[in-house]
mmCIF file of the N, C-alpha and C atoms, coordinates in Angstrom:
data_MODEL
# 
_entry.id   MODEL 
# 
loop_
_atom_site.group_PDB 
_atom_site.id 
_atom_site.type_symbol 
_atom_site.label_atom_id 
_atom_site.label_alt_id 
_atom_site.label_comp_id 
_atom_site.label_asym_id 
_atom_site.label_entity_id 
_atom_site.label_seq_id 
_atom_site.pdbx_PDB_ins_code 
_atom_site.Cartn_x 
_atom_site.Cartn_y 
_atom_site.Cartn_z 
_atom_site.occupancy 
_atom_site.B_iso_or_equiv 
_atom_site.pdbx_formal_charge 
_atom_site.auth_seq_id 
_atom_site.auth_comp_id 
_atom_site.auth_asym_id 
_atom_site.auth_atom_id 
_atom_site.pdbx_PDB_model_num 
ATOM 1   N N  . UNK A 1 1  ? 0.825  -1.190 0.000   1.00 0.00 ? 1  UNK A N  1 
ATOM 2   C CA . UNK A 1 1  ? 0.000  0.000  0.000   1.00 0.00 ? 1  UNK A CA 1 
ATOM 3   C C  . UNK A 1 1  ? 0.871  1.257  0.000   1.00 0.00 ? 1  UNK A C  1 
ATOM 4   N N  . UNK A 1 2  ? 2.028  1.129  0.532   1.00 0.00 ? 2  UNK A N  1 
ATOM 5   C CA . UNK A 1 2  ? 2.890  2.583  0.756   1.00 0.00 ? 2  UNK A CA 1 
ATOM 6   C C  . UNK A 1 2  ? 3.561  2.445  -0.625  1.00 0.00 ? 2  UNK A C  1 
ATOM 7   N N  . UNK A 1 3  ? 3.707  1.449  -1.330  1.00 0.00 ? 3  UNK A N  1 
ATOM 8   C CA . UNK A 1 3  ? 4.515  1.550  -2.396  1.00 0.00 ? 3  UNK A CA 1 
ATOM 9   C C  . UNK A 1 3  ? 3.536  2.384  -3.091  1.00 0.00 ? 3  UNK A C  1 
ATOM 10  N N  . UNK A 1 4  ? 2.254  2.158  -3.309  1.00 0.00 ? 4  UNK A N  1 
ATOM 11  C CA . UNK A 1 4  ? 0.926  3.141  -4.133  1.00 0.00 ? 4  UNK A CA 1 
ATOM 12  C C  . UNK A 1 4  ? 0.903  4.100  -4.026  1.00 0.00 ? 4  UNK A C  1 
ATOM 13  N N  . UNK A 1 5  ? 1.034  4.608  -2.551  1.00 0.00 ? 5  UNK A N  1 
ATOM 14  C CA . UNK A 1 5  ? 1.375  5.936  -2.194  1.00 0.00 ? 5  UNK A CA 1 
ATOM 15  C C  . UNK A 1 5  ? 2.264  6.933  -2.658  1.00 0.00 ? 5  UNK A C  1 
ATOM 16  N N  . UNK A 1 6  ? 3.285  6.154  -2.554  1.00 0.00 ? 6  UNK A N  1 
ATOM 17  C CA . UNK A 1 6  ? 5.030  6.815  -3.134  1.00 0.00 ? 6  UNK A CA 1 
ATOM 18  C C  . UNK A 1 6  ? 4.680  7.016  -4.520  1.00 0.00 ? 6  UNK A C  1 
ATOM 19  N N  . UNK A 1 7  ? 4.581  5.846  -5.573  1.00 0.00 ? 7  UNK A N  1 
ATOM 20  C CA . UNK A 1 7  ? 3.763  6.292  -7.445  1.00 0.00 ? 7  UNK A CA 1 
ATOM 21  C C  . UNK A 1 7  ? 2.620  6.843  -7.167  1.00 0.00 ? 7  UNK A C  1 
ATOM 22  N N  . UNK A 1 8  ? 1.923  7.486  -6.297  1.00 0.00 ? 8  UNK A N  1 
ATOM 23  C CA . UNK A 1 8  ? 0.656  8.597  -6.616  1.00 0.00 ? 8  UNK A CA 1 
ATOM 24  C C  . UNK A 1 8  ? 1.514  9.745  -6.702  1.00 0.00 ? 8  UNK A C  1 
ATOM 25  N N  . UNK A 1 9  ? 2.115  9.580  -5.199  1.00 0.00 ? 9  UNK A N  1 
ATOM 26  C CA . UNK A 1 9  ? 2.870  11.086 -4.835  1.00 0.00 ? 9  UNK A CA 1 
ATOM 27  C C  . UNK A 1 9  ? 4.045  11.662 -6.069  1.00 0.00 ? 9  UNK A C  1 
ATOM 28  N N  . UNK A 1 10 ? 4.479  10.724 -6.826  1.00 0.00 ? 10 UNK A N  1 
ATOM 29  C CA . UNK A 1 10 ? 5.655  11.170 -7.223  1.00 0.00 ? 10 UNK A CA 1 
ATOM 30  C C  . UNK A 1 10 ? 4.800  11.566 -8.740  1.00 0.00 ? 10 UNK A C  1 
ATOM 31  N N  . UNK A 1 11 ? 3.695  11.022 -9.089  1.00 0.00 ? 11 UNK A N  1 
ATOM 32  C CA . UNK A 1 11 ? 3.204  11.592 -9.980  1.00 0.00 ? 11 UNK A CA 1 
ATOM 33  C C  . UNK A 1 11 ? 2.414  12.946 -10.207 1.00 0.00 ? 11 UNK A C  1 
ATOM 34  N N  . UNK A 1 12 ? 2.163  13.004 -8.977  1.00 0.00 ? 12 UNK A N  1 
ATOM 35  C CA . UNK A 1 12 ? 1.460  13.955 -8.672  1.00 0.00 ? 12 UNK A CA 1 
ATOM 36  C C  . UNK A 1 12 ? 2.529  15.192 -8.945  1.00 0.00 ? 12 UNK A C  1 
ATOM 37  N N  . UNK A 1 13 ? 3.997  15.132 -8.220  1.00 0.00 ? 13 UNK A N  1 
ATOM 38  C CA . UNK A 1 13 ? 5.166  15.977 -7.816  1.00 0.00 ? 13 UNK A CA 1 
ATOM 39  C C  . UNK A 1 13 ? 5.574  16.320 -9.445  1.00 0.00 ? 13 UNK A C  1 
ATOM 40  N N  . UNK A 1 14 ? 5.542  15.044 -10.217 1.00 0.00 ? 14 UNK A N  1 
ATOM 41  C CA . UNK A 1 14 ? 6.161  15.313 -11.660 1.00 0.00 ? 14 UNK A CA 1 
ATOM 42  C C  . UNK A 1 14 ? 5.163  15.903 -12.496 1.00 0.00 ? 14 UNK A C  1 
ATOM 43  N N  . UNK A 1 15 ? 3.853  16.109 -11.865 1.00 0.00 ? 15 UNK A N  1 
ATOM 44  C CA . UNK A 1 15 ? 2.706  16.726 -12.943 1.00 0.00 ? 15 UNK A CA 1 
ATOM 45  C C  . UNK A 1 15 ? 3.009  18.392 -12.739 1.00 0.00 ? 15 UNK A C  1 
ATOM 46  N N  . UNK A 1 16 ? 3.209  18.491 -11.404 1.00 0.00 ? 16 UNK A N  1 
ATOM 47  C CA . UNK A 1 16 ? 3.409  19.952 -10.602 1.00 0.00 ? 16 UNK A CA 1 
ATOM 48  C C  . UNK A 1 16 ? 4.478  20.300 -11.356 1.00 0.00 ? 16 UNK A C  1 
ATOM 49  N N  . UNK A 1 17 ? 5.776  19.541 -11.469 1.00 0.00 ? 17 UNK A N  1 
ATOM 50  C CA . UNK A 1 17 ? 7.027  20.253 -12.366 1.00 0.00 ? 17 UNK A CA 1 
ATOM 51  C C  . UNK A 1 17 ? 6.728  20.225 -13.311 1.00 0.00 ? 17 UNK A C  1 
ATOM 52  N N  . UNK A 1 18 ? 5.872  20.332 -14.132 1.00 0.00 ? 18 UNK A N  1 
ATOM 53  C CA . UNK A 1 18 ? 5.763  20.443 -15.417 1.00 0.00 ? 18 UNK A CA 1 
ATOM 54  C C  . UNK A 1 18 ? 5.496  21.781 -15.906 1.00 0.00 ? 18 UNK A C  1 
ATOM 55  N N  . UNK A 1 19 ? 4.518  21.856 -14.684 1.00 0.00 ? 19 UNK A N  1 
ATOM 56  C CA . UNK A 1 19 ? 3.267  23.377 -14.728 1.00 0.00 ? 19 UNK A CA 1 
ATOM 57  C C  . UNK A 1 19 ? 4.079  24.410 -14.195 1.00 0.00 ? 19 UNK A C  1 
ATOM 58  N N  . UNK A 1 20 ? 5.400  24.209 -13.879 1.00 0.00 ? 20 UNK A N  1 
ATOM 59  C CA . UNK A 1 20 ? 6.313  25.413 -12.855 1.00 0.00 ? 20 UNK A CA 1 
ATOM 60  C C  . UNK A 1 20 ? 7.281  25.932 -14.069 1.00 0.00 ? 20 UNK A C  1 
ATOM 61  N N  . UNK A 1 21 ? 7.930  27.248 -13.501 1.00 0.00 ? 21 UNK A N  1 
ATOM 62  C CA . UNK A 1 21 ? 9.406  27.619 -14.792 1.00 0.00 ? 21 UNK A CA 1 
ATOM 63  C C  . UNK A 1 21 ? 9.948  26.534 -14.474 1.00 0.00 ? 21 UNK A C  1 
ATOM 64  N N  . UNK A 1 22 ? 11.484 26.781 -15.337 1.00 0.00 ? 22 UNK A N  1 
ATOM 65  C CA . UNK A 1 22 ? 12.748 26.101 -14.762 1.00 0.00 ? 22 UNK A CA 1 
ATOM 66  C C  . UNK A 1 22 ? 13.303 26.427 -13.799 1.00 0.00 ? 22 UNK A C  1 
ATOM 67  N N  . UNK A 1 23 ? 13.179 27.961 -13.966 1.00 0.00 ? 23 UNK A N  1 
ATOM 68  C CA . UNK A 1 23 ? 14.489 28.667 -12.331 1.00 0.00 ? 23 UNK A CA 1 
ATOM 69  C C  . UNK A 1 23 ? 13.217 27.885 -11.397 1.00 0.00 ? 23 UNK A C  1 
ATOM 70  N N  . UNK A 1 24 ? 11.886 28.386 -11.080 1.00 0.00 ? 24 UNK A N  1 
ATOM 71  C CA . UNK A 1 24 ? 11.399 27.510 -9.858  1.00 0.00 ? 24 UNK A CA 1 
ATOM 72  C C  . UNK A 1 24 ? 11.641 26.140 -9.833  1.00 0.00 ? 24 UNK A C  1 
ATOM 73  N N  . UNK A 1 25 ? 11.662 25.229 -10.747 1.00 0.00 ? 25 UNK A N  1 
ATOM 74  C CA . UNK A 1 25 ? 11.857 23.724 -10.791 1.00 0.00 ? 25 UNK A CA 1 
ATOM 75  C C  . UNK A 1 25 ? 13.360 23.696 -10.197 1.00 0.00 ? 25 UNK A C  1 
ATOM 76  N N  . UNK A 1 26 ? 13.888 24.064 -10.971 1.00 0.00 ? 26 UNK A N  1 
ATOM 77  C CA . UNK A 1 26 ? 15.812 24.094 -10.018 1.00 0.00 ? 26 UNK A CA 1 
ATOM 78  C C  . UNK A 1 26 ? 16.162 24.531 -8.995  1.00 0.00 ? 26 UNK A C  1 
ATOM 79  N N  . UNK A 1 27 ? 15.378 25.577 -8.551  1.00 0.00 ? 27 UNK A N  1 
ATOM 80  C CA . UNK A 1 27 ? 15.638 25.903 -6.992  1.00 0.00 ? 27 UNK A CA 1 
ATOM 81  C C  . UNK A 1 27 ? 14.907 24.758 -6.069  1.00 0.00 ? 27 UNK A C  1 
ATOM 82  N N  . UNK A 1 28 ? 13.783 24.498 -6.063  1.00 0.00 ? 28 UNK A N  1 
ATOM 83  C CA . UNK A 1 28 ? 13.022 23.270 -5.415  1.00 0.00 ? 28 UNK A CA 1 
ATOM 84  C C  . UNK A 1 28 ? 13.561 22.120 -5.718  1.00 0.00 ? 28 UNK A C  1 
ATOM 85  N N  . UNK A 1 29 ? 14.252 22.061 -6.862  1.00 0.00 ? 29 UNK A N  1 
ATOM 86  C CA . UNK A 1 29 ? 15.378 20.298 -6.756  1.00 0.00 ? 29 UNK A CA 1 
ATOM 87  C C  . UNK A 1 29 ? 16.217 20.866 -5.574  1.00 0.00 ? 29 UNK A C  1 
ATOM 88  N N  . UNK A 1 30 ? 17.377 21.908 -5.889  1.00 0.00 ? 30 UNK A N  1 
ATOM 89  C CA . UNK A 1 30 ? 18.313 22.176 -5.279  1.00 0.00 ? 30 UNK A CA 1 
ATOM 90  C C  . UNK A 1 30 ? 17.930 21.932 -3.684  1.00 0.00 ? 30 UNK A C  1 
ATOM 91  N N  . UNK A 1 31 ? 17.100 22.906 -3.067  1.00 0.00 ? 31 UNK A N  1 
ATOM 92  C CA . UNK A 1 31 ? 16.401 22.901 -1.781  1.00 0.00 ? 31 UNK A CA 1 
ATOM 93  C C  . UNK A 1 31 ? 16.203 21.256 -1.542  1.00 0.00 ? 31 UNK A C  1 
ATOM 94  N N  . UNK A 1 32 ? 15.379 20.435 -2.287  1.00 0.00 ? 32 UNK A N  1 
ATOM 95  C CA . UNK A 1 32 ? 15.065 19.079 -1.627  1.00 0.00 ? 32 UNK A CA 1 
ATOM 96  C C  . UNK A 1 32 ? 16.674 18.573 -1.754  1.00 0.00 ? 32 UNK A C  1 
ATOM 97  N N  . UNK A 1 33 ? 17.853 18.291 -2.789  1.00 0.00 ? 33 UNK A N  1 
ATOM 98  C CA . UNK A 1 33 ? 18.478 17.792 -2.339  1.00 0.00 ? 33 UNK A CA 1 
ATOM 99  C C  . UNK A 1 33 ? 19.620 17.723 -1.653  1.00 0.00 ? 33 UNK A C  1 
ATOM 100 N N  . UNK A 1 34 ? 19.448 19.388 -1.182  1.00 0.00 ? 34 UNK A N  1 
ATOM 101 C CA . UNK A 1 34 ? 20.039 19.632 0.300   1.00 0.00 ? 34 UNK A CA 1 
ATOM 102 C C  . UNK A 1 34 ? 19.876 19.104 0.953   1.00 0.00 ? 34 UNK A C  1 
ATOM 103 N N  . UNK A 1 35 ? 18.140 19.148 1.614   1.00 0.00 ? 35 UNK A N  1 
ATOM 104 C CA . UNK A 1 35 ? 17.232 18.662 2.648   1.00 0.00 ? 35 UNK A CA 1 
ATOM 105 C C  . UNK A 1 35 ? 17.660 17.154 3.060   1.00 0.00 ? 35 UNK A C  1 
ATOM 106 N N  . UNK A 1 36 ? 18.083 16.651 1.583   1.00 0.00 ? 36 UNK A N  1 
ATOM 107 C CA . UNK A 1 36 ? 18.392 15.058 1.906   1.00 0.00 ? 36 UNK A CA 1 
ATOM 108 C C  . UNK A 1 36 ? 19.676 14.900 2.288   1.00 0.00 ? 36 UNK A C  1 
ATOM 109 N N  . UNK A 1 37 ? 20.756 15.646 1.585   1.00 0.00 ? 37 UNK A N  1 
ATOM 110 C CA . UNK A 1 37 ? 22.057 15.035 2.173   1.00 0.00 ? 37 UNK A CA 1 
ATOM 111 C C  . UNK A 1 37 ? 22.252 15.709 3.470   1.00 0.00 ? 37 UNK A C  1 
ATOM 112 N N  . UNK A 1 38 ? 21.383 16.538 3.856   1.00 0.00 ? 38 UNK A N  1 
ATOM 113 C CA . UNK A 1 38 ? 21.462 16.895 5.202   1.00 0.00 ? 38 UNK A CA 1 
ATOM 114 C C  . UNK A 1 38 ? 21.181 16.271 6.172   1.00 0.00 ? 38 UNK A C  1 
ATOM 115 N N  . UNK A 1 39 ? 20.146 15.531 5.892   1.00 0.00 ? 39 UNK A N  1 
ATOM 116 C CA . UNK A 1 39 ? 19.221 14.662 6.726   1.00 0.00 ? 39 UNK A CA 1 
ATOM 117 C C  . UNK A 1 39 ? 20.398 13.324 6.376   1.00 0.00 ? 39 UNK A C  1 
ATOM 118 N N  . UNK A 1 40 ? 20.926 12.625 5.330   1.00 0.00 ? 40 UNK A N  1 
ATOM 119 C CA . UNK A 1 40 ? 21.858 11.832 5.416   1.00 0.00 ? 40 UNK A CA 1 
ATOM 120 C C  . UNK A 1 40 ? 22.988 11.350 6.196   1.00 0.00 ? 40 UNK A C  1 
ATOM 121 N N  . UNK A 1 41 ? 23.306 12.976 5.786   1.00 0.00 ? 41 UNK A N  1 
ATOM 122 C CA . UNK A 1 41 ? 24.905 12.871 6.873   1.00 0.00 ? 41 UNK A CA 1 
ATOM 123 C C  . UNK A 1 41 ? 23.999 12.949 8.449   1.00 0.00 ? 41 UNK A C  1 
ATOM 124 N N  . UNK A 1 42 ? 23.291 13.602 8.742   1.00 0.00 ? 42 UNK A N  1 
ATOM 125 C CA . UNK A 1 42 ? 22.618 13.532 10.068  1.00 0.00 ? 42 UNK A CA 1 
ATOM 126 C C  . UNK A 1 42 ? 22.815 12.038 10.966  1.00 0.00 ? 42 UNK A C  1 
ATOM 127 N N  . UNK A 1 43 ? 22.044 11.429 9.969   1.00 0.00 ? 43 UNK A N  1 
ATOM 128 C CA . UNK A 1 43 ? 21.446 9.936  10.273  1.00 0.00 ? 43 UNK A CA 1 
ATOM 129 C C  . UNK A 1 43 ? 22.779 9.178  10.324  1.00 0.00 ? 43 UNK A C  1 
ATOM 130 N N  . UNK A 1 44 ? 23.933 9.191  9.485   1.00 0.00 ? 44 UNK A N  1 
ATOM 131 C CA . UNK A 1 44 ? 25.426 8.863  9.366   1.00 0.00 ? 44 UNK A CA 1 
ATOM 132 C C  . UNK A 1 44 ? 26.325 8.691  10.396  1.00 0.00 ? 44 UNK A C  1 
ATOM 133 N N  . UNK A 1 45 ? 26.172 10.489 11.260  1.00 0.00 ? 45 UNK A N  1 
ATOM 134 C CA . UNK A 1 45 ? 26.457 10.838 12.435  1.00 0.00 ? 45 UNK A CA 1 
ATOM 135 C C  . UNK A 1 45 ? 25.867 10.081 13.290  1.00 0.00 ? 45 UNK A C  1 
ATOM 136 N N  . UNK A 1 46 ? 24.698 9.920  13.806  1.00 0.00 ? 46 UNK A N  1 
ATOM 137 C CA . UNK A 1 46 ? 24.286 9.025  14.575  1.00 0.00 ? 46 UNK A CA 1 
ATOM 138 C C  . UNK A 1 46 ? 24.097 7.718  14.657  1.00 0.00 ? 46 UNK A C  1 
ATOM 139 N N  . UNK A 1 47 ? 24.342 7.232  13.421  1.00 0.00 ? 47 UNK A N  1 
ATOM 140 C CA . UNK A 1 47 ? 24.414 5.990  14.033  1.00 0.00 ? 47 UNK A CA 1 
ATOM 141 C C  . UNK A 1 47 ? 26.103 5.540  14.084  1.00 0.00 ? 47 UNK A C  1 
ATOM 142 N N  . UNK A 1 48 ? 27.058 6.499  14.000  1.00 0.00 ? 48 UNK A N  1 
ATOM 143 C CA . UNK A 1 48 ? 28.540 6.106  13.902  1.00 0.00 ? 48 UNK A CA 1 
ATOM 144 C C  . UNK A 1 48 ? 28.350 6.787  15.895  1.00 0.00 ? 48 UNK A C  1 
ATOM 145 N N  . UNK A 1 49 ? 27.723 7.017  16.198  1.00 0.00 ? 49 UNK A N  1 
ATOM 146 C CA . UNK A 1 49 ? 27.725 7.589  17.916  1.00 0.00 ? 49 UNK A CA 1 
ATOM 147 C C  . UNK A 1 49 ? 27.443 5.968  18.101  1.00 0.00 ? 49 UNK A C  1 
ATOM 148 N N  . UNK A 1 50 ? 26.705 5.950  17.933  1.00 0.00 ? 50 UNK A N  1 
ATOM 149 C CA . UNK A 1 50 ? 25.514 4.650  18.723  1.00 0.00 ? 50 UNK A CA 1 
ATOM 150 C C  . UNK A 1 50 ? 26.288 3.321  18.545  1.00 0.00 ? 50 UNK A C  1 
ATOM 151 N N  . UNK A 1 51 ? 27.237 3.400  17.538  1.00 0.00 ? 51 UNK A N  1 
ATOM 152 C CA . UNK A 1 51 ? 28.318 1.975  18.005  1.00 0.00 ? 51 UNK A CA 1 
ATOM 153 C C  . UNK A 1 51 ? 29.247 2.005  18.380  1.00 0.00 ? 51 UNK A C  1 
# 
């Protein structure tokens, strides 16, 4: 069921970039894949504590 979720959502996300400029589409990649390697190295850090 979450896999359904994830292909609604991501279709939904790729219908939205379609309808946006480019400079907005590239700043909102850029921003999310900050968000992630931020949240990456985060998660990295902690679990190199925790052993």
């Amino acid at each position: 069921m979450s896999l359904l979720i994830v292909i609604v959502a991501m279709g939904l996300l790729a219908g939205a970039a379609i309808h946006t400029s480019m400079p907005v589409f590239l700043t909102a990649s850029a921003a999310i894949a900050l968000w992630l390697l931020a949240f990456g190295a985060r998660e990295r850090i902690a679990r190199a504590r925790h052993r």
